[in-house]
N, C-alpha and C positions, 0 to 999 in steps of 0.2 A: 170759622164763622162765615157764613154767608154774607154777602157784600147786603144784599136787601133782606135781610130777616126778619120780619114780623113790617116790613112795607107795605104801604097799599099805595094799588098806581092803577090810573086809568090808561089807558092805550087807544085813542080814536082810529078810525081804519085800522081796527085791530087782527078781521077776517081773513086779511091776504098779504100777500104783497110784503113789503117792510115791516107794517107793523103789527103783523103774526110775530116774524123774527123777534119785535120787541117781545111780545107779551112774553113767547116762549122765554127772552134770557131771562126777564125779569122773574121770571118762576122760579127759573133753574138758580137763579140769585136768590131765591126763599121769599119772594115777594108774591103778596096775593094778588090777581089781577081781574081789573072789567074789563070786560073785552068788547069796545064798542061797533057797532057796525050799522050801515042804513040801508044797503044792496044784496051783501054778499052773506046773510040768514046761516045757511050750510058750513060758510064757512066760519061763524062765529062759534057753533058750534062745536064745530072739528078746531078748534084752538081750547076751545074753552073747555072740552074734555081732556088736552093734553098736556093744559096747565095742572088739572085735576091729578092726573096719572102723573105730573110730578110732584105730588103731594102738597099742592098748594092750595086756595077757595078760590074758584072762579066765579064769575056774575058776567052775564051780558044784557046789555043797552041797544035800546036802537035809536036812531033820531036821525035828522038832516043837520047839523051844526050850522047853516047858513041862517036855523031858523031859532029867533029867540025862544020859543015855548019851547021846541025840541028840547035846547040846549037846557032850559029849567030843571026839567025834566029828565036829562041825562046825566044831570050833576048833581038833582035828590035821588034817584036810582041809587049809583053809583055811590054815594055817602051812607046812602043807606044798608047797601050790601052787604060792606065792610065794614059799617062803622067807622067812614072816616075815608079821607084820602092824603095820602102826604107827598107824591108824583102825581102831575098830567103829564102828559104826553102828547101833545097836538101835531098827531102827523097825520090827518087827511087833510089834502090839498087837491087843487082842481089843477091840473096842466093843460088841457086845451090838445089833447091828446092826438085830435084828429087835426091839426093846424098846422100847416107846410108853408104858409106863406103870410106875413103881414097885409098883403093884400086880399087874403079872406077876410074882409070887416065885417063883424055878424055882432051887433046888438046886445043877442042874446048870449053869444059866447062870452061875452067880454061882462058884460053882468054875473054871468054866472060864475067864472071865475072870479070875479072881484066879490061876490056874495061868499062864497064858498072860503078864499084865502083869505079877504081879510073878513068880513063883519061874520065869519064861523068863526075864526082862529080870535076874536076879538072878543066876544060874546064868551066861548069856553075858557079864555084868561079870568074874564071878570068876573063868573059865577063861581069859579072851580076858586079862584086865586080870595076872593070875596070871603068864601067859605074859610080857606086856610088860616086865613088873617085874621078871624076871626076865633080860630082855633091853634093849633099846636104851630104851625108852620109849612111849610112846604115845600116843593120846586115845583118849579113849569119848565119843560124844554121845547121850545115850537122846531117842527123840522120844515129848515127853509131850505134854500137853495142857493145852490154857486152860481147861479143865471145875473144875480146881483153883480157880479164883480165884470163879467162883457153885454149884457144884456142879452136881449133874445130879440134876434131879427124876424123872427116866424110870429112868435104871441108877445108882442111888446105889454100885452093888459098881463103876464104869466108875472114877469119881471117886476111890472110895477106893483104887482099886486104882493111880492116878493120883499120888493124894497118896504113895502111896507110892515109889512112881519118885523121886521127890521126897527121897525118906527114902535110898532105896538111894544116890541121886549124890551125895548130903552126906559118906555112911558111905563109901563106896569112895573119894572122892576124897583123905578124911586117910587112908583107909587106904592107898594105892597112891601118895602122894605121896611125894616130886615130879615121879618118874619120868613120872609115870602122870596125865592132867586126865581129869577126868571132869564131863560138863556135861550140863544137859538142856536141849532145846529147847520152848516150850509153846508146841505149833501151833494155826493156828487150823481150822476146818474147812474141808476138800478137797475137791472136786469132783471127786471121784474118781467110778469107774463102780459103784464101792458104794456110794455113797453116794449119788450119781445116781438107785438103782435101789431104794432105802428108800422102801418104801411113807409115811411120814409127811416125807419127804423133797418127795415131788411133791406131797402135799397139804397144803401151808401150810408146814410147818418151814421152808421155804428161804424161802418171805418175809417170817416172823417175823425170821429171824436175820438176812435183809441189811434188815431196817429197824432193826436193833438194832446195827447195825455203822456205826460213823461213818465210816469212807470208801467206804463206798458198796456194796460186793462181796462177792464169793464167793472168799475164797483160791482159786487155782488150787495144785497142788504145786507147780509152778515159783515161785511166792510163796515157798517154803519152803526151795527149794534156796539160795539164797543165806545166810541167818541158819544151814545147817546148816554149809555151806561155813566159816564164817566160825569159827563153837565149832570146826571140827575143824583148820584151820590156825592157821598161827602167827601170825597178828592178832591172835587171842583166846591168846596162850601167858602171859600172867599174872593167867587165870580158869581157876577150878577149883572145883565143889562148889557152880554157879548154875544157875538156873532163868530162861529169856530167853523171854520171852512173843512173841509174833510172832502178833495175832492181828485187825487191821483196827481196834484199839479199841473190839473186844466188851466188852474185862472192865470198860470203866470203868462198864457200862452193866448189866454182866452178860447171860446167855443163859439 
């Protein structure tokens, strides 16, 4: 028997990056999936056809999640498709990707990260979690970060915006209980193609951090799928309102 069999789960930044990785286990786990996306069109596609090919129902959403009405909207989509949702998945987040230094103050970065991580990641709790509570039950699993446990000397607004995910899964989880878990995962850094493609990334960052990393590496997303797997089935159904670090044993060492 499939771990997720006859599931439905939304996946946010489902087009690229990590959270293709999700949608894909979550298929291969017998789960239907939405596959959200606001950028990357081509690529919600090319998931959402290979959730298909593994014999699952796919649906894609598009929207900003920083934006209330988006978010309305991506969360009657989405129920609608399937008939229902019993997994979210809240893993687009803003990094500040182009940011080397705490002394680039920009306004706008710093807004738009705090738009995007928390009142997106805030907004998609309370409609998706609203709904649940209302109906059979659920989980939510927000994918945060291990930036939390040394901070971030480069985008201080990344961390705080961080620490607050942190804030939002405590509050939601006694609020939406019992029906409803709510958990966060603290990843560690992905070798994703953004991150790949970070100017301070190719020069030094990536071998600062895997020498600060006690086993040795570079998370892959696939490192991630399983710890997210794990918060959103029923292994984890007597956690609710935790934060689970998954990050190669950075944070003993800090980043």
């Amino acid at each position: 028997m499939k771990k997720f069999a006859e599931r439905k789960v939304l996946v946010t930044g489902a087009g690229r990056g990590f959270g293709r990785a999700l949608a894909l286990a979550f298929a291969r786990e017998g789960a239907d999936v939405v596959v959200h996306y606001n950028s990357s069109a081509a690529g919600a596609e090319e998931v959402a056809g290979e959730v298909r090919a593994l014999g699952q129902k796919a649906a894609i959403v598009r929207g900003d999640i920083s934006s209330h009405a988006d978010v309305l909207h991506i969360t009657k989509t989405s129920f609608e498709a399937l008939g229902g949702l019993d997994i979210l998945v809240n893993n687009v987040g803003d990094m500040a990707l182009d940011q080397v230094s705490w002394r680039q103050f920009d306004e706008k970065v710093i807004d738009h990260t705090l738009a995007v991580d928390i009142k997106g990641t805030m907004f998609m709790i309370h409609e998706v979690g609203s709904r649940m509570l209302d109906g059979a039950g659920g989980v939510i699993v927000n994918i945060g970060s291990q930036v939390v446990i040394a901070g971030s000397p480069r985008a201080p607004q990344y961390a705080a915006a961080k620490y607050g995910v942190i804030g939002l899964t405590k509050s939601y989880a006694r609020a939406l209980a019992p029906k409803v878990r709510v958990n966060t995962l603290g990843a560690a850094f992905m070798e994703t193609e953004a991150l790949k493609n970070r100017h301070d990334w190719k020069n030094g960052r990536r071998d600062e951090i895997l020498k600060q990393t006690p086993l040795g590496r570079i998370a892959t997303p696939e490192d991630m799928v399983g710890p997210t797997l794990f918060l959103a089935g029923d292994d984890s159904r007597h956690m609710t309102g935790q934060f689970l670090l998954c990050n190669g044993g950075l944070a003993m060492v800090g980043a």
